[in-house]
N, C-alpha and C positions, 0 to 999 in steps of 0.2 A: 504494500500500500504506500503510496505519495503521502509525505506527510502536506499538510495547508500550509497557506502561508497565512501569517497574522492577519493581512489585509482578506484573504478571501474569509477567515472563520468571523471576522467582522459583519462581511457583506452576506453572508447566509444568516448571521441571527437579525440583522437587519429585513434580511426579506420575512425569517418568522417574525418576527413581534410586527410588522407592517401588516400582517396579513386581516383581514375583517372578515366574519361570519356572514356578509351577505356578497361577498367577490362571487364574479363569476368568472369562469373558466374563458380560454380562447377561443373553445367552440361555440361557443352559448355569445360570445362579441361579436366574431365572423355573419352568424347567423342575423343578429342584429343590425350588421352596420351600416346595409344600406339604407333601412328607415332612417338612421342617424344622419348617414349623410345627406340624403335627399331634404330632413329638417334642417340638417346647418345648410346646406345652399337655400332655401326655400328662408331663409336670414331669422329662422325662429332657435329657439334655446334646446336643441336637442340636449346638452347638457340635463339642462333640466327635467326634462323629456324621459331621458335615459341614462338619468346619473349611473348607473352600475357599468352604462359601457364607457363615459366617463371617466369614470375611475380605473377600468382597465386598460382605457387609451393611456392615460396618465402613468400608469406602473410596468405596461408592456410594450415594449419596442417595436418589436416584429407586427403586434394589431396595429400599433399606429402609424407604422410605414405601409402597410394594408391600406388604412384609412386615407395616408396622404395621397397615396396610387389611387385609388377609389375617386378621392374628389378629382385632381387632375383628369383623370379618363371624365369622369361627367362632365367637368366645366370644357374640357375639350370637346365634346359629343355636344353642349351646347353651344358655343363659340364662345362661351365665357372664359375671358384669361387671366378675369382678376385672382 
């Protein structure tokens, strides 16, 4: 076995104690994200809409670059390039 390094046994009890009893999974985000996005371009509060996928944008990388892909392909399908 590898032993850690100081830095990474930091960055795993940081991800447990971050964790919340109503997170949802990547799949359960995925599934959601286009109502998400379609609310953030449509200029309303999907945030608020969909805090839990919110919150997993905010703590997962990989959904959020999903999500940044996501909106660029729409605002390009619409000619929107803001």
């Amino acid at each position: 076995m590898i032993p850690m390094q100081p830095g990474q046994v930091a960055s795993m009890v940081r991800m447990v104690t971050g964790t919340r009893p109503d997170e949802i999974g990547c799949d359960e985000c995925f599934e959601q994200l286009d109502r998400f996005a379609d609310l953030h371009l449509a200029g309303k509060s999907a945030a608020e809409a969909l805090p839990l996928v919110q919150d997993h944008l905010d703590r997962c990388g990989d959904c959020r670059e999903e999500f940044e892909l996501l909106l660029a392909s729409l605002r390009f399908e619409t000619g929107d390039q803001l």
